[in-house]
N, C-alpha and C positions, 0 to 999 in steps of 0.2 A: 369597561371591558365586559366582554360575555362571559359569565359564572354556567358553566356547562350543569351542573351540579343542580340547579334552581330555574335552567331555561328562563335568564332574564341577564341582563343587562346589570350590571354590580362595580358599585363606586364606594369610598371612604366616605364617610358620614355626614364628612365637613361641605363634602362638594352638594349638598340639599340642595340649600337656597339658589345656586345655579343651576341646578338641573329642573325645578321648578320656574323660574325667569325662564330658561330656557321655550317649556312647554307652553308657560304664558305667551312669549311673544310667537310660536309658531301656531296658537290660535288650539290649539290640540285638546279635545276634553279628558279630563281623565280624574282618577279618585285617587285621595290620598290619602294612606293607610299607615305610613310613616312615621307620622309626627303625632305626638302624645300629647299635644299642648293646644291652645286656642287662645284670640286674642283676650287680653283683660280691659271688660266694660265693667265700673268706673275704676278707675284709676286716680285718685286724687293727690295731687303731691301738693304738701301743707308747709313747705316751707313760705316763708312771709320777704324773705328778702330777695331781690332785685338781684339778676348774674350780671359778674362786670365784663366790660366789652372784649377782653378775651377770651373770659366764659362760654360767651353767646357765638362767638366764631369760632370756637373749637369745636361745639357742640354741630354750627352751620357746616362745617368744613367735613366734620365726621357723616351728617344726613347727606351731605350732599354727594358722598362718597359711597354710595348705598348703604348706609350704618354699619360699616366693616374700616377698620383701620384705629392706630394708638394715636393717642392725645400723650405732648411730650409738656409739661409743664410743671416748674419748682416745687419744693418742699413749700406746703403753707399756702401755695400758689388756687387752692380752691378743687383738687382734683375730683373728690369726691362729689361737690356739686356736679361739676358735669355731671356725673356716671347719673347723678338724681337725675338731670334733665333730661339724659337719652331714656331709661327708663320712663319715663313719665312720657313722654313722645311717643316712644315706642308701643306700649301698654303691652309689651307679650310678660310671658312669665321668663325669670331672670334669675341666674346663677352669678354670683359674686364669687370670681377667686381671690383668696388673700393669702401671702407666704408662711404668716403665724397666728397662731389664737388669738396673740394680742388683737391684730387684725381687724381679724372675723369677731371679737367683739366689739371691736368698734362700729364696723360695719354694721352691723347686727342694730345695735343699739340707735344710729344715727337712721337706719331704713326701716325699720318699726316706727320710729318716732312721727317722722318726714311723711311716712306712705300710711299711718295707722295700721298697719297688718302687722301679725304674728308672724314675722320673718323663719323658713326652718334654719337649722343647724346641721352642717357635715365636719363633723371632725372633734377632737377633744372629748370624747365620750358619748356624742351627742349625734342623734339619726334622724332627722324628721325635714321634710319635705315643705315647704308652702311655695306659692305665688312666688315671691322672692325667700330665694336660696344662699345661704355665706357659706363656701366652705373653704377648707386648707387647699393648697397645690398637693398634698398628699391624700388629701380624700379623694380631691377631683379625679388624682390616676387610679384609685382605686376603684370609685364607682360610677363617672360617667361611663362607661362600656354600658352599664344596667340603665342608666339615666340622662343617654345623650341625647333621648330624644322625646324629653319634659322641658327643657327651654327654650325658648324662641329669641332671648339675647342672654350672653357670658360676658362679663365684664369682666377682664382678667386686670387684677391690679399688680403695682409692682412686675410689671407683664415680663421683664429682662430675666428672669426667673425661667420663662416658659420655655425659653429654647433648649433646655436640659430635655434629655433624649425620654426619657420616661415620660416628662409634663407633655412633651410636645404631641407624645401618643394619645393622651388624655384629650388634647384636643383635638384633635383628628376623629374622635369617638363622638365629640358632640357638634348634632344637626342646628345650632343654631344659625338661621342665616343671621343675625343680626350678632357685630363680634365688635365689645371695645377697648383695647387694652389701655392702660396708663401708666405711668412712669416720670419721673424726673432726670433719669439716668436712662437712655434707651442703648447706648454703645455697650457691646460689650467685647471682653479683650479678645478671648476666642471668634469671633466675627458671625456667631450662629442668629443673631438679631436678623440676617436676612432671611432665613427661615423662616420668620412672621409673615412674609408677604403672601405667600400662598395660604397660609394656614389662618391670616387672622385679619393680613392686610396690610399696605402701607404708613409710615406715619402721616396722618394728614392735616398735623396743625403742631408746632410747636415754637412757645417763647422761653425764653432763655434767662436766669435769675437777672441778668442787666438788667434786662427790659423791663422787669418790675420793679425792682429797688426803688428805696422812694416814694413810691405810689399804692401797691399792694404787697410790698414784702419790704422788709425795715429795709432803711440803709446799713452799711454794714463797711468794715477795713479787714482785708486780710495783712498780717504782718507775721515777715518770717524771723525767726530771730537763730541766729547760728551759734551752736556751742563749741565746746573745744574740748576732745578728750583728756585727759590726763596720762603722764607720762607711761604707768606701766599699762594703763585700759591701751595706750595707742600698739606698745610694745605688743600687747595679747592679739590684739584686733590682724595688725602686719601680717604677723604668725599665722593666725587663723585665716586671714584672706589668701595668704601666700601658697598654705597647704591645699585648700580649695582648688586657685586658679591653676596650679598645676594639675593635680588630678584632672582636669577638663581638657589640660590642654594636651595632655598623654592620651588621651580615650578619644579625642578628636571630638568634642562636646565645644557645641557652638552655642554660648546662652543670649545671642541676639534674637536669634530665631523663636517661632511663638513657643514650639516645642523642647528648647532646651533646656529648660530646668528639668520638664519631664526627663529626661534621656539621661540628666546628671542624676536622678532620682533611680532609675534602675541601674544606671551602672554603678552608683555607689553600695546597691543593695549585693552586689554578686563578689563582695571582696574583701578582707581586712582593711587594707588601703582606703574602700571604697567609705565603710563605714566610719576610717577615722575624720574623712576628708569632708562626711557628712556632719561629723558633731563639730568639725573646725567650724563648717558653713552658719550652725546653729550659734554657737562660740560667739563669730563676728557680728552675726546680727543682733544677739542679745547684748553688747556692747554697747553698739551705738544707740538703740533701744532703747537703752536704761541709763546710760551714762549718769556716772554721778552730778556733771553739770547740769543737767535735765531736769536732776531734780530740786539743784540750788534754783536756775531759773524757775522751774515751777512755781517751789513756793515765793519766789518773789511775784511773780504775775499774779498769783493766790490772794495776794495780801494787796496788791497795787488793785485788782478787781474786789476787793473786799465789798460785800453788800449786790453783786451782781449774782444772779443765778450760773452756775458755769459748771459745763461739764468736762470732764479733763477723759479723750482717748487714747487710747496707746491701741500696739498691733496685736499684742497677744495678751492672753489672761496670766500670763508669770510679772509681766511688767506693770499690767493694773494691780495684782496682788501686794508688788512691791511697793508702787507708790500710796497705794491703801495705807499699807502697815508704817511706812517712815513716816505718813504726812497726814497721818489718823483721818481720814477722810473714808465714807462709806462709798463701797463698791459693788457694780452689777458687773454678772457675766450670765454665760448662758447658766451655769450651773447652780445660780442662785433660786434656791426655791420661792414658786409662784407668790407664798403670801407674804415672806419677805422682799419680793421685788416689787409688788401690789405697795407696800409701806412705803417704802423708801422714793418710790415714784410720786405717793402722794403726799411724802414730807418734802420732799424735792419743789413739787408744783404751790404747794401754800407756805415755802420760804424754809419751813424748820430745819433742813437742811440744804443750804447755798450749792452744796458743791457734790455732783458724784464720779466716782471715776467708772470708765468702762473701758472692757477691750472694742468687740466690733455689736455687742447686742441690741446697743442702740442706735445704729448707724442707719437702719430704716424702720418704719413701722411702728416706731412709737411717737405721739401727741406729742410735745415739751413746750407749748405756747411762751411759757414764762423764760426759756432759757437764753442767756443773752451772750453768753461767752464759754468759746472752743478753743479748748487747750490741745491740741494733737502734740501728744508727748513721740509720738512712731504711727506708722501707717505704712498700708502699701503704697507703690505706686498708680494704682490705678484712680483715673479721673473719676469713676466714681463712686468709689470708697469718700475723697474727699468735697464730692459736691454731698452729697449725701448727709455727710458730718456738718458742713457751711447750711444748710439746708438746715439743721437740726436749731438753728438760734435766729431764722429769719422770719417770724412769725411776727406781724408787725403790730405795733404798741404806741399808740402816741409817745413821744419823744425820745423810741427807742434806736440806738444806734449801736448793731451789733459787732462785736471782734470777733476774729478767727486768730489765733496765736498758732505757727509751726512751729514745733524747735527740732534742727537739724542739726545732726551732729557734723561738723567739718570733717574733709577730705577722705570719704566715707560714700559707700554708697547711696546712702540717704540725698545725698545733694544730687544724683542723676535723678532719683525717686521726685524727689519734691520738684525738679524742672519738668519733670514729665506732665504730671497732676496739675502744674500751671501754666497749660500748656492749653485749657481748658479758659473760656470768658469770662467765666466767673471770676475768677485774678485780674481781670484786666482794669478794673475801677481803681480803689484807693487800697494802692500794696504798697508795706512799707517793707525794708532790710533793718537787722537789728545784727549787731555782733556782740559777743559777750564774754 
C-alpha cells in the first residue's frame, strides 16, 4: 500500500524477501537499505555425523520450497539437526526461537559447539547479539520490532506456539526471507496453525512417530488401563457433574462447540449459581484426577517397572503434589526453583532417582534421552498434550522398548478424553486395554 506520510510504497516486514524476488525477476536495479545483515562467509558446520534419509528430505523439501515453511517431525526424531543443516546452507545470520530458557540453552550450547561461534542470548537476563541468535518467544515479541532486520533466517522452534496473537506480531516484524519453523505437534485445537502459511509458510515435510519406530525412535506400547471410582468418590462426582450440566443447559451453553467452555467460564463468573456450578466443575474433575484407584494402580505399575526410568504425569500441579507426598516420589512443576529442577533432572538422567512426577513442565522442551516409561495419571484431551508426553520416552537405545500407561478413570469424562487423544497414529501400533 501507499504510506502517503513517506511518499513510498509500505508493506509488513515479513513481505521483504517477496518484494525483492519480485524486483529480481522484473530485471529492476535498485539499492537496498533495508536489511542490516549480509551473507556469512565461512560458515563451518562441525558436526561429524551423516543426516538420516528423512533429515536430508526435510531439509530437500524445505529448500526446495524457497527456505520458508515447518518441518513436522517426532520427539527425538533429530529436529535440531535439521535447523543445523538449513543454517549451514543457508550461511545468513540466524535467530533461533525457543518457548523456554530451558530451550534456549540448549540451543545455545548445541550451536556454539556445532558452528564454533559465540552464539548471543535474548532473554533470561541476557542481551547480546551474534551471527547466530537464541532467544525466548517472549524476547522475540519484545525486541524483533528493533531487530527484525539483523536476520536473514528465524528458526521458530516449537513453532505451534507462534500463532498466539502477540508471537504472531513478533513475526510479522521480522524481514527474514529465509523462515523454518519445527514441531512435533503442528495441530492446534483453536485452528490458528493456518495463520503460519502467510507468515512463515506451509508444512513441507512431515513423518509421523509410526514411521520411525523401530528404526530411529524406540519401539514403544501404549496401554490403557481403566479404573473404577469408589462408592462415595462416584456419589461426589454424579453430584458435581449433575450441578454443572444443568447450569449449561439453563444459560443455553453448548460445550461441543470450540467456544463453549469459554462461554460456561463467563457465565459462571456473573452469579452465585454460576460460581457454585464452577467449583462443582473443579469438584468432578479433581475426582477422577486423583482417584484413589490411580493411585493403587500407580504404585503397582511403580513397582512392576521397578529399575526403568519413568516419569509419572498428571493434569494439574494439586494432583502431581498428591501423588508426590503418598508415594514419596520427587516432583517437578513449573514452580520449582531452577537449581532444584537443574538436580533433580540430573539425578533423574544418571538413575539416582528412577521416577519423577510432573504436572504439564515436562511435556515439551526438555532432553530425557534415558526415560523409558509414561505413567499419565490425568491429562487433557488434546492430541498433543499426549503425543508430546509418548514423545518424552522415545529416544531410542539399543534394546530399548518403551511404555506409555493411561489410567482412566470409568464412566467419567476421562474415557471421551482418552478416545479423542487416540484418535491420533501414534495409538495405532501396539495398544493394549487393561481393567482393574
Amino acid at each position: 500500500m501507499h504510506d502517503d506520510r513517506v511518499g513510498a510504497p509500505r508493506g509488513p516486514a515479513f513481505r521483504y524477501g517477496e518484494v525483492v524476488l519480485d524486483i529480481h525477476q522484473r530485471g529492476l536495479p535498485f539499492t537496498d537499505h533495508a536489511r542490516a545483515w549480509a551473507p556469512l562467509h565461512p560458515l563451518v558446520h562441525r558436526a561429524e555425523r551423516v543426516p538420516r534419509d528423512y533429515q536430508r528430505a526435510a531439509l530437500d523439501a524445505w529448500v526446495a520450497a524457497d527456505r520458508r515453511g515447518t518441518v513436522v517431525l517426532p520427539t527425538g526424531a533429530g529436529k535440531t539437526f535439521v535447523a543445523e543443516l538449513a543454517i549451514a546452507t543457508s550461511r545468513r545470520p540466524t535467530l533461533v526461537v525457543a518457548p523456554t530458557l530451558d530451550l534456549v540453552a540448549q540451543w545455545h550450547r548445541r550451536l556454539s559447539l556445532v558452528f564454533g561461534l559465540d552464539c548471543g542470548v535474548l532473554g533470561g537476563g541476557q542481551h547480546t547479539l551474534a551471527d547466530i541468535t537464541i532467544s525466548t518467544y517472549d524476547s522475540a515479541y519484545r525486541h524483533l520490532g528493533r531487530y527484525g532486520d539483523r536476520f536473514g533466517l528465524i528458526v521458530w522452534d516449537e513453532v505451534h506456539h507462534l500463532p498466539a496473537p502477540g508471537y504472531l506480531e513478533a513475526a510479522c516484524c521480522a524481514m527474514a526471507p529465509f523462515r523454518l519453523g519445527l514441531t512435533a505437534t503442528y495441530e492446534r485445537d483453536d485452528g490458528r496453525e493456518e495463520l503460519l502459511n502467510e507468515i512463515l509458510g506451509p508444512v513441507v515435510y512431515r513423518v509421523g512417530i509410526t514411521d520411525l519406530a523401530g528404526r530411529f525412535l524406540a519401539d514403544y506400547d501404549t496401554v490403557r488401563v481403566t479404573v473404577h471410582l469408589s462408592e462415595d468418590e462416584r456419589a461426589r462426582y454424579d453430584a458435581c457433574r449433575l450441578e454443572f450440566r444443568e447450569f449449561c443447559t439453563v444459560h443455553g451453553i453448548s460445550l461441543g462447540g470450540r467456544f463453549g467452555f469459554q462461554n460456561f467460564l463467563r457465565q459462571s463468573a456473573r452469579s452465585k449459581a454460576g460460581r457454585s456450578a464452577f467449583r462443582a466443575y473443579r469438584e468432578y474433575k479433581s475426582i477422577a484426577h486423583g482417584t484413589e484407584s490411580k493411585i493403587k494402580v500407580l504404585a503397582e505399575l511403580l513397582t512392576e517397572e521397578h529399575g526403568r526410568r519413568t516419569i509419572v504425569f498428571t493434569n494439574d500441579n494439586a494432583t502431581a503434589f498428591r501423588v508426590s507426598r503418598l508415594l514419596l516420589l520427587p516432583c517437578i512443576t513449573h514452580h520449582t526453583p531452577v537449581k532444584e529442577r537443574k538436580h533433580l533432572l540430573e539425578s533423574f538422567s544418571d538413575g539416582a532417582l528412577p521416577t519423577l512426577v510432573t504436572s504439564k513442565v515436562l511435556n515439551e522442551g526438555v532432553d530425557m534421552p534415558e526415560a523409558e516409561v509414561a505413567i499419565v495419571v490425568s491429562g487433557s484431551g488434546t492430541v498433543r498434550e499426549h503425543v508430546q508426553r509418548l514423545g518424552r520416552i522415545l529416544r531410542p537405545r539399543a534394546g530399548k522398548r518403551a511404555v506409555l500407561y493411561e489410567l482412566v478413570a470409568a464412566d467419567t469424562t476421562e474415557v471421551h478424553a482418552s478416545e479423542r487423544r487416540r484418535q491420533h497414529a501414534a495409538y495405532g501400533g501396539d495398544d493394549t486395554d487393561a481393567d482393574t
